[in-house]
C-alpha positions in Angstrom: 93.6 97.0 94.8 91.7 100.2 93.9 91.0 101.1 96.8 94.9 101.2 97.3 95.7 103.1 94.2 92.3 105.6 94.9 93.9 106.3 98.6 97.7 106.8 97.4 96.6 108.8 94.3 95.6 111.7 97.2 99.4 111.6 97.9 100.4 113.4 94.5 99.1 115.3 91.6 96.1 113.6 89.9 95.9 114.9 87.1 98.2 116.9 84.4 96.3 120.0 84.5 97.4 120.3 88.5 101.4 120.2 87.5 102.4 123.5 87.2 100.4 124.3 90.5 101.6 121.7 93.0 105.0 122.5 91.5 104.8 125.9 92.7 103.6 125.0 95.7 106.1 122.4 96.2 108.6 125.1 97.9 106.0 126.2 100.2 105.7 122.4 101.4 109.2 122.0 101.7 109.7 125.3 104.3 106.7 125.1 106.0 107.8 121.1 106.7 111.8 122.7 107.0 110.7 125.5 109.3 108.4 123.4 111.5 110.8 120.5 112.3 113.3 122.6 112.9 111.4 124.7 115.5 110.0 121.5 117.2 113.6 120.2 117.3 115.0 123.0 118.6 112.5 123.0 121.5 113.2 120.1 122.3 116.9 120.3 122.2 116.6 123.3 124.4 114.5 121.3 127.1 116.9 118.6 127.0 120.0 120.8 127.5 117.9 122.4 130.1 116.8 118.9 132.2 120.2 116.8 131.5 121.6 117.9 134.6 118.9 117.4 136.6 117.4 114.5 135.6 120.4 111.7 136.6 118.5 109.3 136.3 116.9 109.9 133.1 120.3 111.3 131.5 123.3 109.8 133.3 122.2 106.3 134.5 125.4 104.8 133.9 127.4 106.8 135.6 126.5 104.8 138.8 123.7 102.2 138.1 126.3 99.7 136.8 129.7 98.5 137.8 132.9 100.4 137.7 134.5 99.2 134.6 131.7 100.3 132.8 130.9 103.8 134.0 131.9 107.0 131.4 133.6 109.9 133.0 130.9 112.2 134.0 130.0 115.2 132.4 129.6 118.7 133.9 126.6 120.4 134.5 127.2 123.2 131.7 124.3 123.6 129.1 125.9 122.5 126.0 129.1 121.3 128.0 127.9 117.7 127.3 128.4 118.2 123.2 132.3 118.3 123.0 132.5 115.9 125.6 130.4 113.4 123.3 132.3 114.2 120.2 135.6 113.1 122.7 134.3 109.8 123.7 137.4 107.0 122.1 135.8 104.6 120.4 137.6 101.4 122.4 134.9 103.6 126.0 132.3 102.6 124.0 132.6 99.4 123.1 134.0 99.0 127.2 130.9 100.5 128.4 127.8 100.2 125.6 129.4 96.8 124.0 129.8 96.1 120.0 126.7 96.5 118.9 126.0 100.0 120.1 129.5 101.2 119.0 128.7 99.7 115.2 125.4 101.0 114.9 126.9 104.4 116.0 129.7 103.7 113.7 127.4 102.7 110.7 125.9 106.2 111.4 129.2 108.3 111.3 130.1 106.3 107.9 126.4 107.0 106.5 127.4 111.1 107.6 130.8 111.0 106.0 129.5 108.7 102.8 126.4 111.6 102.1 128.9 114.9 102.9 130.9 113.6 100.0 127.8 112.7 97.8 126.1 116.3 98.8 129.2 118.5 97.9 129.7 116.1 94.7 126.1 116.5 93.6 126.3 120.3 93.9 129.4 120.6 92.0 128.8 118.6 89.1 124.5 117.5 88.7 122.5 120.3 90.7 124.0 122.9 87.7 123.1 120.9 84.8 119.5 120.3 86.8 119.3 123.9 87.1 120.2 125.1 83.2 117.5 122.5 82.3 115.3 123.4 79.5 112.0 121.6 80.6 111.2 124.9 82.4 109.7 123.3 85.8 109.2 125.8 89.0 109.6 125.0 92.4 111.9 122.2 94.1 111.4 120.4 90.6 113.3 122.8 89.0 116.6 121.3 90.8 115.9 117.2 89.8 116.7 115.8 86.9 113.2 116.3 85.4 114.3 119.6 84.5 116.4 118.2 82.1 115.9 117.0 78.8 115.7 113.5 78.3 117.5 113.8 74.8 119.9 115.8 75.9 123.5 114.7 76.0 123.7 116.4 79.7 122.3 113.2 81.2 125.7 111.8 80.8 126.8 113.6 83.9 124.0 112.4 86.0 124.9 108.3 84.9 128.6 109.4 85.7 127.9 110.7 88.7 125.5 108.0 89.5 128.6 105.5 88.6 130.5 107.2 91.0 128.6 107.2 94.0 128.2 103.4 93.7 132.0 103.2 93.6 131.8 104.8 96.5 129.5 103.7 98.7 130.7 100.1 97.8 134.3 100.9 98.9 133.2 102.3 102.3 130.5 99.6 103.0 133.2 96.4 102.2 135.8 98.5 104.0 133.2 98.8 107.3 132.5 95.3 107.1 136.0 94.3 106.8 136.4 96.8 110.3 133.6 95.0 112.0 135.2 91.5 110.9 138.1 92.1 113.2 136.2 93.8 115.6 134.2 90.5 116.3 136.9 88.2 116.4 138.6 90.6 118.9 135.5 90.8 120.4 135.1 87.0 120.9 138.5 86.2 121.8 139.2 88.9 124.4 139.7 87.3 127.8 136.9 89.0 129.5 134.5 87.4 126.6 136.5 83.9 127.1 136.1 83.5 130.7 132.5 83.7 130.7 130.6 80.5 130.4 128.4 81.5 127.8 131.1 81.6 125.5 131.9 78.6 125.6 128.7 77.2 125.5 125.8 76.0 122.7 121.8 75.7 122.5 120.9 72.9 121.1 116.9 72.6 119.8 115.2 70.0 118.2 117.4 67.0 119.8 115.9 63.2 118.7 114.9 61.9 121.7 117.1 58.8 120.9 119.8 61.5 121.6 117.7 63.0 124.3 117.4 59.7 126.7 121.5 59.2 126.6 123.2 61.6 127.7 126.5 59.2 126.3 125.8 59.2 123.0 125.1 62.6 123.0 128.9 63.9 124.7 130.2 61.5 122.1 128.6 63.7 119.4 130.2 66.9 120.4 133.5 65.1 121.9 134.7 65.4 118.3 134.9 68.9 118.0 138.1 70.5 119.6 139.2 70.5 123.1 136.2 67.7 123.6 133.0 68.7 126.3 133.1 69.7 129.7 129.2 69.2 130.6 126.0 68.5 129.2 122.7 69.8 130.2 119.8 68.6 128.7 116.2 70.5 129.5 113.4 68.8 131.3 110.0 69.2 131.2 109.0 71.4 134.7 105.7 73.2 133.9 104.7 72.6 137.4 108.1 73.8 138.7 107.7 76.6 136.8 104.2 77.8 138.0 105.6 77.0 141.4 108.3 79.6 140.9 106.1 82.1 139.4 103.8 82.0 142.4 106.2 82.2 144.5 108.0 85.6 142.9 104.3 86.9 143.0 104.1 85.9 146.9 107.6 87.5 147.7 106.6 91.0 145.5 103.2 90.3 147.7 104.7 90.1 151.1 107.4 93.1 150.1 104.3 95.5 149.1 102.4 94.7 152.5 105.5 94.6 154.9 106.2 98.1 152.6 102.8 99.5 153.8 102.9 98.4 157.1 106.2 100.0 157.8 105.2 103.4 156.5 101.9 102.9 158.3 103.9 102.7 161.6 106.5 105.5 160.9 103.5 107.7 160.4 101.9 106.6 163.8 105.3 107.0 165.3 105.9 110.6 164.4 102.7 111.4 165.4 103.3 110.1 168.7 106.3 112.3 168.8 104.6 115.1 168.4 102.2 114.9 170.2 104.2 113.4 173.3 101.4 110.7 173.4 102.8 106.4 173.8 103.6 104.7 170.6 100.7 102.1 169.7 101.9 100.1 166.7 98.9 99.4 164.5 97.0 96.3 163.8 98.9 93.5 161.3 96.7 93.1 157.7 95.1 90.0 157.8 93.3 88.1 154.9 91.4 84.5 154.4 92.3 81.5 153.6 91.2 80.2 150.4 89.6 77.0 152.0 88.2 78.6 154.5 86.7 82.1 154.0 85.0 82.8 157.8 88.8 82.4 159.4 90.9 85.5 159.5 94.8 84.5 159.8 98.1 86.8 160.3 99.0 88.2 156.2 102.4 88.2 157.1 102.2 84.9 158.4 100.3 83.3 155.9 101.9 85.0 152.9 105.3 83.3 154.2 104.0 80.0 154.8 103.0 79.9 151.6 106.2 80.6 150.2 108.2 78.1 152.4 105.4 76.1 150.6 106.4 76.9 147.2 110.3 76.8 148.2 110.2 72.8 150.0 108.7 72.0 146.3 111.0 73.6 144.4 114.2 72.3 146.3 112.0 68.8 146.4 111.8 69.0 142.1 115.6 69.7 142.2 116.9 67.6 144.1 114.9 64.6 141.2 115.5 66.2 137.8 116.1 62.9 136.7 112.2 62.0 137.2 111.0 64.7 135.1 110.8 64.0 130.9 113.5 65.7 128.7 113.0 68.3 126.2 114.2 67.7 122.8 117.1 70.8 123.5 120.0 70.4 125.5 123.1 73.1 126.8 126.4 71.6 125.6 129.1 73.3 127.6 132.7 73.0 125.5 136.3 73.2 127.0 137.1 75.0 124.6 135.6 78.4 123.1 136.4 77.4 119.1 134.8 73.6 119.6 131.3 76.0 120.9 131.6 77.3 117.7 132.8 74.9 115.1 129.7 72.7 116.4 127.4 75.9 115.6 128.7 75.7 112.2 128.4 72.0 111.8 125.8 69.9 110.2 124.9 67.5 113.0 122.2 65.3 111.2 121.2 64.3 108.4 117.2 64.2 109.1 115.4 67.0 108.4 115.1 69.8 111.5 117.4 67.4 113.3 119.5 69.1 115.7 119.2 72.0 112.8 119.7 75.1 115.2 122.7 75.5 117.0 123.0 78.4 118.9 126.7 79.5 120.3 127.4 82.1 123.1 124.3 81.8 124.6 123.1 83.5 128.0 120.4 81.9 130.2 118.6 85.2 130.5 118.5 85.4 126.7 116.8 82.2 126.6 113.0 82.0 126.2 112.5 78.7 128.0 109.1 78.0 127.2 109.3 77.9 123.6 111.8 75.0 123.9 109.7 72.5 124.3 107.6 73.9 120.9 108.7 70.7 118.4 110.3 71.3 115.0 107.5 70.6 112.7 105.1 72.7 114.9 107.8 75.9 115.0 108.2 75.3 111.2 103.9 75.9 111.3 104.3 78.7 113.5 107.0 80.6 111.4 104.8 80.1 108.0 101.4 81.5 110.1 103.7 84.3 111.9 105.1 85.0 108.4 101.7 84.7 106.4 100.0 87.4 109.1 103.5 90.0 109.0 102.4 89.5 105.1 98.8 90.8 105.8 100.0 93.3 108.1 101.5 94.9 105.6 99.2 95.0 103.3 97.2 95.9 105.8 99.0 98.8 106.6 99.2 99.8 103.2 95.6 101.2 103.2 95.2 101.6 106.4 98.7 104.6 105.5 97.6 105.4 102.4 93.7 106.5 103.4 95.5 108.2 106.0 97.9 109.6 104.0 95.0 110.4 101.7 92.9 112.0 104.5 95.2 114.6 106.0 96.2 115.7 102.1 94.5 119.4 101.6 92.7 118.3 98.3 90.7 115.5 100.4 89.7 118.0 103.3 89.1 121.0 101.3 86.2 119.2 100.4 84.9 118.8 103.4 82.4 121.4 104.7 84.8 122.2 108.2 88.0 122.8 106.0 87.0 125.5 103.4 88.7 127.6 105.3 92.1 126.1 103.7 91.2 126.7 100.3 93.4 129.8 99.1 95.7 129.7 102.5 99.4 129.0 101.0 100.5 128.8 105.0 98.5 126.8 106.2 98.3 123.9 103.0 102.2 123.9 103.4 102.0 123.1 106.0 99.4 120.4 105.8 101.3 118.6 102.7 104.9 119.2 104.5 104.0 117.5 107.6 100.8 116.1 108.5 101.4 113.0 106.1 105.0 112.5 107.2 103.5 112.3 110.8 101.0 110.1 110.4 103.2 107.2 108.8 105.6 107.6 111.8 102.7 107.2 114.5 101.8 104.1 112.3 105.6 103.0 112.4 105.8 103.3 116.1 103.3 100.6 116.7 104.9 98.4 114.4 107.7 96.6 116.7 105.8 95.7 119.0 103.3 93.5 117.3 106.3 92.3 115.2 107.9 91.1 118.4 104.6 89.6 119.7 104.6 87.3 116.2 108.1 86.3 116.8 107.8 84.9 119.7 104.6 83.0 119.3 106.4 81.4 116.5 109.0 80.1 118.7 112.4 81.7 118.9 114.4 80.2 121.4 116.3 83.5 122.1 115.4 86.9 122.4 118.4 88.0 120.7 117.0 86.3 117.7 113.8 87.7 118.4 115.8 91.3 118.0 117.5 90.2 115.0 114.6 89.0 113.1 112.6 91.6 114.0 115.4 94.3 112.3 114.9 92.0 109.0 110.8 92.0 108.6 110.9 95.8 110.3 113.3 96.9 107.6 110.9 95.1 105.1 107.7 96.7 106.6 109.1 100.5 106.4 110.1 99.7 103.1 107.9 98.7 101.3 104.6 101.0 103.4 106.7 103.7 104.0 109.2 104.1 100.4 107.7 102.2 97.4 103.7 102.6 98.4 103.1 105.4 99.9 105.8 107.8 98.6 107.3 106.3 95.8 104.6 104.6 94.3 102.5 108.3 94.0 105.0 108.4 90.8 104.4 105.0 89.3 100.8 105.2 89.6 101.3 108.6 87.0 103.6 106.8 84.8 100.9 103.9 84.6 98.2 106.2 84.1 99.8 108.6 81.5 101.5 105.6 79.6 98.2 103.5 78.9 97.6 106.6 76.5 101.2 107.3 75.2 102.9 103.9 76.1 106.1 105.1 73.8 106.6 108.1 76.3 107.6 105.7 79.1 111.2 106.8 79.8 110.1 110.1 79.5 107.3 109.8 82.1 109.6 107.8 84.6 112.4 110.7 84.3 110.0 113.9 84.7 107.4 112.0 87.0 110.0 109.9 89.4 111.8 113.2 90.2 108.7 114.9 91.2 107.6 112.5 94.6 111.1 114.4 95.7 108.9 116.9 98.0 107.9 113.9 99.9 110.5 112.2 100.4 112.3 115.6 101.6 109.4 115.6 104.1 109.8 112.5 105.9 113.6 112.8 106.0 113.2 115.8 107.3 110.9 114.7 110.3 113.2 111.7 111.1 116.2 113.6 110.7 114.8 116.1 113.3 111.9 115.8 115.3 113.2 112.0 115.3 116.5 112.9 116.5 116.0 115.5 118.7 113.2 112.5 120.6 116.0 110.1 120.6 118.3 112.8 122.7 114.9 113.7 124.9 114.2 110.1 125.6 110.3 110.7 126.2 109.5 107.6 127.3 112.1 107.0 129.7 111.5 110.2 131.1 108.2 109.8 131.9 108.7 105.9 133.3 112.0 106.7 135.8 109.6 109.7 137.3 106.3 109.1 136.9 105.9 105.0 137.0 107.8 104.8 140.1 105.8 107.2 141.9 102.3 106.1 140.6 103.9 101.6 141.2 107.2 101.3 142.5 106.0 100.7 145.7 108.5 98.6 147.5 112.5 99.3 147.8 112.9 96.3 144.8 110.2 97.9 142.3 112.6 101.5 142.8 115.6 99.6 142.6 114.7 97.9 139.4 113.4 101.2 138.4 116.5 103.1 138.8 118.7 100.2 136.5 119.5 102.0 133.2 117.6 101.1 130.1 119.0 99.2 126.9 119.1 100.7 123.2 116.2 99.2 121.2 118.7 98.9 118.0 116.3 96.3 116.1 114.1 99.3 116.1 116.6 102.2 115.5 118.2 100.6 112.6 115.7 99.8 110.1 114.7 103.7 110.4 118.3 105.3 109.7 118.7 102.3 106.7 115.9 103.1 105.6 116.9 107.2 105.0 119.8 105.5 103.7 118.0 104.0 101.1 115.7 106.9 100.2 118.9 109.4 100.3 121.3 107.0 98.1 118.2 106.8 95.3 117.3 110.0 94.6 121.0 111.2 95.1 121.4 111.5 91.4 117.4 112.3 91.3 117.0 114.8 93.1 120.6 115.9 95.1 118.9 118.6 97.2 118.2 115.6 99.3 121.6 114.7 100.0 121.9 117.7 101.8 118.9 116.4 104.0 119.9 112.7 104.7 123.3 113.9 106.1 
């Protein structure tokens, strides 16, 4: 634990005689992070503006990589012509096109906008005067947060009333979105293009007795009592050597398509060579290969390659055509007649022993599925999920010194000292920006690698669906940022000086937490400000995507399916976008009344 508090104490003023100084240089901090993020956002803006209309693929996939009903009007090729044409888009096109969950995280956006433009113009007109008359006498971006007031001073009464306020508020708009999204889903679920799909009407169920399991009978008359009775039950067998059969048979097909791919560019090469050179077309020799029992005998690749998947295809329509042979997993699909007896029986308690038939899942889609993990039994997922949890636990931990040495490391105090960086020592430019954006990049290189060892957890533990995996990933991911990213490494810099400075004056408590709390402002500005627009402007740029439509394709797409799948548009990673803008969320809405310059920010 010291190590922790040594590391995060580089984050902030050490000691009290280094105050009035990092006050001061506080502004500098906050425009050299301002000017920089804006600059690099800008840039960025620019090349995306620049590449929209010629990069289709990248920018406009939808527009004719899915089906009709769910293609947007196209946009024309002008440089910013694409901005009005956003800002024109009805809400009921995206919901059509992107379904409900992109059009309520985008709503949940717009709502967060309109929720901090009232709280920014409210702050300036009623707490960021009082902050300003203050009497403490602080410089720099201090001078505009509450510390600057004193704490006996009957002015403070505006900051609680304001504070009051904004909790009103926010309240009323979040229980008024919820009560929005409430009729969205059930409009959602009961529209007929939702109804007629099978899914909707169906329900996963895990951890089945095997009493249940072996009879099929007993197990319709279970779900015959909800409404509108069954149409079909399917319960899951054990196939692990079916499914290694189909597995090696995908990898023989993507084989066979890569050679036949090859050979067929081979022979239009020696074909248009022949043309020009008015000699007789020779097709060229077939790839060959050895078998495995029998290494001295060359055979026909083509040949062999499709043998072997007429191979893998007799065994598969063989395992079929006797399901009934193989063992039964303890899940089975129940398929209702009706869509409200699919989810009445997700909502029901089914029995009384413990992890019995405990997790019901409705809607379901058999690509959502993760069909391994259901034959994981309950007591063994229960394991799994306290191991997974225990190790997201010591992640985090983890990555609270791992971000807080970091943190530590790029601060200017820590590499002034080294012999290379004397050079900073006196340079006002340069150490603002060091302290306005080195930190605030570090953490969000750490953040970025985040998801995907959270996923990777997840689904060792066992989730049956990957929308679940999505789901409970948004929930510890949320956690993670919040507690490395907010309370440790830039909230806790002013806790650690309240605990320091209070073991000698403990009665001076509430005065320490109002004049130090407001203080850890400058980095919380900083971080919003890189995730409000380097982070932004990387969303609209779409980096990665760029580089694997254009680059991936040429460098391993090498047969007509590979470009094809290619070429199929991408899905919004929201488990990952919306921890990050709840997370701003949180650090705007508590230093609103703190510090209301960064309401401003956080809009």
């Amino acid at each position: 634990m010291d190590a922790v508090l040594n590391a995060t104490a580089g984050l902030i003023p050490s000691s009290e005689s280094d105050d009035t100084k990092d006050t001061s240089n506080s502004v500098v901090t906050f425009l050299a992070s301002l000017v920089i993020n804006i600059a690099v956002a800008l840039v960025i803006f620019v090349i995306f503006c620049i590449l929209r209309p010629r990069l289709r693929r990248v920018y406009a996939p939808r527009t004719y990589a899915v089906t009709k009903d769910k293609r947007p009007e196209p946009v024309s090729r002008g440089l910013f012509s694409w901005i009005p044409a956003v800002l024109r888009v009805p809400d009921t096109d995206i919901i059509q096109q992107s379904g409900l969950d992109t059009y309520m995280f985008l709503r949940s956006i717009r709502t967060m906008f309109i929720m901090f433009a009232v709280i920014s113009i409210a702050s300036a007109a009623s707490i960021l005067p009082v902050n300003v008359k203050g009497t403490m006498k602080l410089t720099g971006l201090n001078s505009l947060s509450m510390g600057n007031v004193d704490p006996r001073s009957n002015w403070l009464w505006v900051h609680i009333g304001f504070f009051a306020a904004i909790v009103w508020w926010s309240l009323w708009n979040i229980v008024g979105e919820l009560r929005i999204y409430t009729h969205l889903r059930m409009w959602w679920l009961t529209h007929p293009n939702t109804v007629s799909k099978a899914g909707a009407s169906t329900v996963l169920v895990s951890n089945v007795p095997k009493s249940l399991a072996n009879d099929e009978s007993r197990l319709r008359d279970l779900f015959s009592m909800f409404p509108g009775g069954i149409r079909q039950v399917f319960v899951n067998r054990m196939c692990k050597k079916l499914t290694k059969n189909v597995h090696a048979r995908d990898k023989l097909v993507k084989r066979l398509e890569k050679e036949l791919t090859k050979y067929a560019i081979k022979c239009k090469k020696l074909w248009c060579k022949s043309q020009d050179t008015n000699s007789p077309y020779r097709p060229p020799a077939r790839p060959t290969t050895r078998k495995s029992w029998n290494i001295f005998a060359k055979v026909d690749l083509f040949e062999h390659l499709a043998a072997e998947i007429a191979k893998c295809n007799r065994f598969i329509a063989k395992s079929a055509n006797n399901m009934d042979s193989m063992e039964r997993q303890s899940s089975a699909l129940v398929m209702f007649n009706q869509q409200v007896g699919a989810h009445m029986a997700a909502q029901t308690v089914l029995d009384y022993r413990p992890f019995s038939m405990g997790q019901v899942t409705a809607g379901v889609n058999p690509d959502d599925i993760i069909w391994s993990n259901l034959e994981i039994s309950p007591w063994s997922r229960r394991i799994r999920g306290y191991v997974t949890f225990a190790i997201t636990v010591g992640l985090t931990l983890l990555w609270t010194i791992i971000a807080a040495a970091l943190s530590s490391l790029v601060q200017v105090k820590s590499l002034a000292n080294f012999e290379a960086f004397k050079w900073l020592r006196g340079n006002s430019v340069v150490l603002g920006i060091f302290s306005g954006v080195v930190p605030s990049l570090v953490l969000a290189l750490l953040m970025s690698v985040l998801p995907y060892i959270l996923r990777l957890l997840l689904y060792i533990e066992g989730t049956t669906t990957r929308s679940q995996i999505k789901l409970r990933m948004l929930h510890r991911l949320f956690f993670f940022q919040t507690w490395n990213v907010y309370l440790v490494t830039i909230f806790s810099s002013s806790i650690f000086q309240i605990a320091v400075k209070s073991v000698s004056e403990p009665g001076k408590i509430v005065e320490l937490i109002q004049t130090q709390v407001p203080q850890s402002a400058t980095n919380i500005l900083t971080y919003v400000l890189l995730l409000a627009f380097i982070g932004a402007a990387k969303e609209i740029v779409q980096g990665v995507p760029l580089a694997l439509r254009y680059l991936v394709p040429k460098l391993f797409a090498k047969t007509p399916r590979m470009m094809l799948k290619a070429e199929q548009p991408q899905n919004f990673k929201w488990e990952a976008a919306i921890p990050t803008h709840s997370l701003i969320f949180l650090m705007g809405f508590s230093y609103s009344f703190i510090a209301p310059i960064v309401n401003w920010f956080v809009m």
